[in-house]
Structures are given as structure tokens and as C-alpha cells.
C-alpha positions in Angstrom: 0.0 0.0 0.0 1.2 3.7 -0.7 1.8 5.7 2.2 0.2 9.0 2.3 2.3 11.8 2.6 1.0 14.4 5.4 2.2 18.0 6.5 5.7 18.7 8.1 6.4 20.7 10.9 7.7 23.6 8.7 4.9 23.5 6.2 2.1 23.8 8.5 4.4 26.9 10.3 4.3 28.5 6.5 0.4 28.1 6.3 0.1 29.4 10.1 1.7 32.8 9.2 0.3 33.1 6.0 -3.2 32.8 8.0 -1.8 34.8 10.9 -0.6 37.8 8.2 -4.0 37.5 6.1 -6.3 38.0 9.4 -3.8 40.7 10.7 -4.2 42.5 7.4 -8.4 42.3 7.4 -8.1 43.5 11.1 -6.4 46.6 10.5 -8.7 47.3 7.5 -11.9 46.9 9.7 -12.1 49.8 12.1 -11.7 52.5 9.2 -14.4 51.2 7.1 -16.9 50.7 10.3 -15.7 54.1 11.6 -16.3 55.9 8.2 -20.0 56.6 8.7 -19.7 58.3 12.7 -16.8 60.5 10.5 -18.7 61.3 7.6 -21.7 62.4 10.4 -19.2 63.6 12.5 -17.7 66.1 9.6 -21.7 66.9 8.7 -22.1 67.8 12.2 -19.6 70.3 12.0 -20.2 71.6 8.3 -24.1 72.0 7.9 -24.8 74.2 11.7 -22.1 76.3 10.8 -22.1 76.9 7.1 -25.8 78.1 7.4 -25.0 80.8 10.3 -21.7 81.8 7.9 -24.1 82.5 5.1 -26.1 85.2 7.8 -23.4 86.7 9.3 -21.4 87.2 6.4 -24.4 88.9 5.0 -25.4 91.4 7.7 -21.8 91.8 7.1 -22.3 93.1 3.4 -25.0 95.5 4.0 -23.2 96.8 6.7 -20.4 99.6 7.2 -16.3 99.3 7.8 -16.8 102.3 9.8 -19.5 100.7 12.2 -18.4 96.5 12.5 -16.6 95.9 15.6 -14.9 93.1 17.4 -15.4 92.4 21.3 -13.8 90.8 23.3 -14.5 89.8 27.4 -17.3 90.2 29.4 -18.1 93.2 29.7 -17.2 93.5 26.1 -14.6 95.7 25.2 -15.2 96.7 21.6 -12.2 97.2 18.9 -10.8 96.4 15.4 -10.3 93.2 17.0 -7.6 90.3 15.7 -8.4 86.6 13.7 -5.5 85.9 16.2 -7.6 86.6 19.2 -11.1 85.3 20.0 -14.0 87.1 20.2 -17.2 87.5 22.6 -19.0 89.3 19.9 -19.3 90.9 16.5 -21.0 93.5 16.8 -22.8 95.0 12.9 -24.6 98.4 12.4 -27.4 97.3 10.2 -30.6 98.9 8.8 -33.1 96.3 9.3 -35.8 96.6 12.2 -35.5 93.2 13.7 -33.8 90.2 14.3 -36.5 88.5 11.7 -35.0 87.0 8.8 -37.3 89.3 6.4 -36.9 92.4 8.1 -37.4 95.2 6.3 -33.9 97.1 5.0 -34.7 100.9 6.3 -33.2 103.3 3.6 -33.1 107.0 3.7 -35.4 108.9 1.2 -35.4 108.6 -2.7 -31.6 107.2 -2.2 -30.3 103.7 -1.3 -28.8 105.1 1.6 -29.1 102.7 4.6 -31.3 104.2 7.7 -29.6 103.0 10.5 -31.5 101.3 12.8 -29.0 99.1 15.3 -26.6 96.6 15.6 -26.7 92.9 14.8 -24.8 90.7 17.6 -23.0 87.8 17.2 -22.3 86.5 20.4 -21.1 83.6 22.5 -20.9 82.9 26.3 -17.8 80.6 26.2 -15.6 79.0 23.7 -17.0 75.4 22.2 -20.3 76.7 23.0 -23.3 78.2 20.5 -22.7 81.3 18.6 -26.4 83.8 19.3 -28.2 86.7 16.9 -29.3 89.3 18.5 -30.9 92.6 17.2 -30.7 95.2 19.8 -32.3 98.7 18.2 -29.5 101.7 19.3 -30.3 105.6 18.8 -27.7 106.0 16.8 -29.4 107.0 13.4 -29.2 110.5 13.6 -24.8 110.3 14.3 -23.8 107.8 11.6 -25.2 108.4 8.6 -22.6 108.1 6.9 -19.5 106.7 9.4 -16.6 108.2 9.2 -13.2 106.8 10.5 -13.7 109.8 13.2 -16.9 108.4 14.4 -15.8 105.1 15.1 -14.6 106.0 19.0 -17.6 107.6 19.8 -19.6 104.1 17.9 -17.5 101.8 19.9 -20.0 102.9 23.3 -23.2 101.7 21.7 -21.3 98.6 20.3 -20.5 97.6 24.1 -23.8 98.9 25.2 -25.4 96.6 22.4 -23.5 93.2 23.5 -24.6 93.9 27.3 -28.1 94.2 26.4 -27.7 90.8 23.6 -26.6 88.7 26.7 -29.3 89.8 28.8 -31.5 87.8 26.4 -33.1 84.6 28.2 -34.0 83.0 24.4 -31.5 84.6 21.8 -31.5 83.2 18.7 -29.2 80.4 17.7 -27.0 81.0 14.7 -24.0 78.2 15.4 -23.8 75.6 16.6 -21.0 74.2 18.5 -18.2 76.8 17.8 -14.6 76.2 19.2 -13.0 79.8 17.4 -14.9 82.9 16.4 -12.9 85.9 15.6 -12.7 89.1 13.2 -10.4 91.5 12.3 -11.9 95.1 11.0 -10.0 97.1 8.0 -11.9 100.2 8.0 -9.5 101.3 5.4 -10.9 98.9 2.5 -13.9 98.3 4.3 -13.2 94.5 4.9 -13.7 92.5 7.9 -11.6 89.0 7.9 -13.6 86.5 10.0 -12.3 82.8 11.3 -14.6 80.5 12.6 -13.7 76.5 13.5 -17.0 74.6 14.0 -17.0 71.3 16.0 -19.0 67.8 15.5 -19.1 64.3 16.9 -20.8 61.6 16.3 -20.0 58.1 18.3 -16.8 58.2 19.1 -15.6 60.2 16.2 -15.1 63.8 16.2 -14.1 66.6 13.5 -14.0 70.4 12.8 -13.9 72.2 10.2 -12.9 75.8 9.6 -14.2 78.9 7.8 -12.2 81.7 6.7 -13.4 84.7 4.6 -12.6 88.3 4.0 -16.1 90.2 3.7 -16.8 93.6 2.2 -18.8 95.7 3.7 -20.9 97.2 0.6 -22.3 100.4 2.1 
């Protein structure tokens, strides 16, 4: 009778660590393709809350003036030209709508497109990480800025802090971002742009992103 032949020492050692390799190779390949739905929510959770409020404020931004946009920081705010570097409490925006409704009405000044001032629009968060709020707190200061001069920024700069005290007395402001670890702007007067950095935050699971906005602004009027 022929003897079978059966599997050496050596040959079954060659078949173990090709196994051993194969399943090492499948295990290392697992966790990123069961963790890629958490990051994909993950990255939409930071995207979506943020790129919506970005589209707002960059607007009330527009249909603002250089001269009247300024950049808080502390509590109680102290109101400047402010820094990307440094962040904020609060952006603070002259505007000519009449409320904090989405529609408001844009106020303008007789027969010409001349915006009738009407307040400020704040941006404002309590702490860093937190929610970024809208607030529309009406000012009297129609009748001084017209049309803002470089001059009359100093004397602006009092209702601007006036106008973030009063936003974060506000029991149910308005939420405009979500989960926000930097918000900051930097004012040019000169050339009537405003640079503004925000990082937005997400997680979902175990997996956590952020995602950053940067964008210079010019203030149209």
C-alpha cells in the first residue's frame, strides 16, 4: 500500500503565518471602514450648523459699514478692530433692518439707497466650544452715523459695548452656530473689509471633527 504523505512541521508553520498575516491584514482594515459613517456624520455635524449661520453673518456683514463693525472681546465687552489671532465674545454690525426676523425690512433713507440706521446685529457667544447667538438690539444712533466716518468710530465703539450687554441679557436669543470652538474678526476700516475665522466642531459616536471657515467680507455700504 502507498503511504500518504502528510504536513511537516515547517509546512504547517508556513500556512500558520500566512493565515496569521492575512487575518492581521483584514483586522487593520476593519475599524476604518466601520468608523467611516460616525466621521462622515461627524464632519456633517460640524459643516451644515455652521455653514448656514456663515451665510447670515457674512451677509449682515455686506450690507453693513467698515466704519460701524466691531470686534469684542470679554465680558463686559470691550469693543475694537479686533484680531483673527484673538477670540471674540462678539461681532457687533450696524445694520438697517428693524429686527432680528430673517425678512426684516432694510430701512433706507429717502429717494436714495442710503441705509437708515437702525441698530446693531450681535454675534455672540458665552464661552468658547459653546453656541454662537443673533441678537438685534435697536441703538439711537441713526441720527450720528449716517454716513460713518473713520472719526466716528470711537464715539460708535459705546453703543457697540452697550449693544452686547443688552444681547446677553437675552433669556432665548437666537441660535446661529452651533457648537463653535473659534470665532474671531479682524476690522480694516480702510478697504472696508472684515476677515472673520470660525472653526465649527462635530461628533458623532466616538468620532469627532472640525472644520474651519475663513473669509474676507466687504462691507458694501
Amino acid at each position: 500500500m502507498r503511504l500518504r504523505r502528510g504536513l511537516t512541521i515547517a509546512e504547517t508553520l508556513v500556512v500558520a503565518v500566512i493565515i496569521g498575516l492575512m487575518l492581521f491584514a483584514i483586522a487593520g482594515a476593519m475599524p476604518p471602514l466601520l468608523s467611516a459613517p460616525a466621521r462622515a456624520q461627524a464632519k456633517a455635524e460640524s459643516m451644515s450648523p455652521a455653514s448656514s449661520g456663515m451665510y447670515l453673518f457674512e451677509r449682515d456683514l455686506r450690507e453693513s459699514d467698515a466704519n460701524a463693525i466691531f470686534a469684542c472681546t470679554g465680558w463686559p465687552a470691550v469693543c475694537g478692530s479686533g484680531s483673527i489671532a484673538t477670540a471674540d465674545s462678539a461681532v457687533v454690525v450696524a445694520t438697517a433692518v428693524n429686527s432680528d426676523d430673517l425678512g426684516a425690512t432694510f430701512e433706507t433713507s429717502g429717494q436714495l439707497p442710503v441705509p437708515a440706521w437702525q441698530g446693531f446685529i450681535v454675534y455672540w457667544q458665552r464661552e468658547p466650544g459653546g453656541d454662537v447667538y443673533r441678537s438685534f438690539e435697536p441703538a439711537p444712533i441713526a441720527a450720528q452715523i449716517g454716513d460713518p466716518s473713520p472719526q466716528e468710530r470711537g464715539a460708535l465703539q459705546r453703543f457697540a459695548q452697550d449693544a452686547v450687554a443688552s444681547a446677553a441679557g437675552e433669556t432665548q436669543p437666537m441660535i446661529a452656530m452651533r457648537n463653535i470652538a473659534e470665532f474671531s474678526a479682524a476690522v480694516n476700516s480702510t478697504n472696508d473689509v472684515t476677515s472673520i475665522h470660525v472653526v465649527a466642531s462635530g461628533q458623532a459616536g466616538y468620532e469627532q471633527n472640525t472644520s474651519t471657515f475663513d473669509d474676507d467680507v466687504l462691507a458694501h455700504n
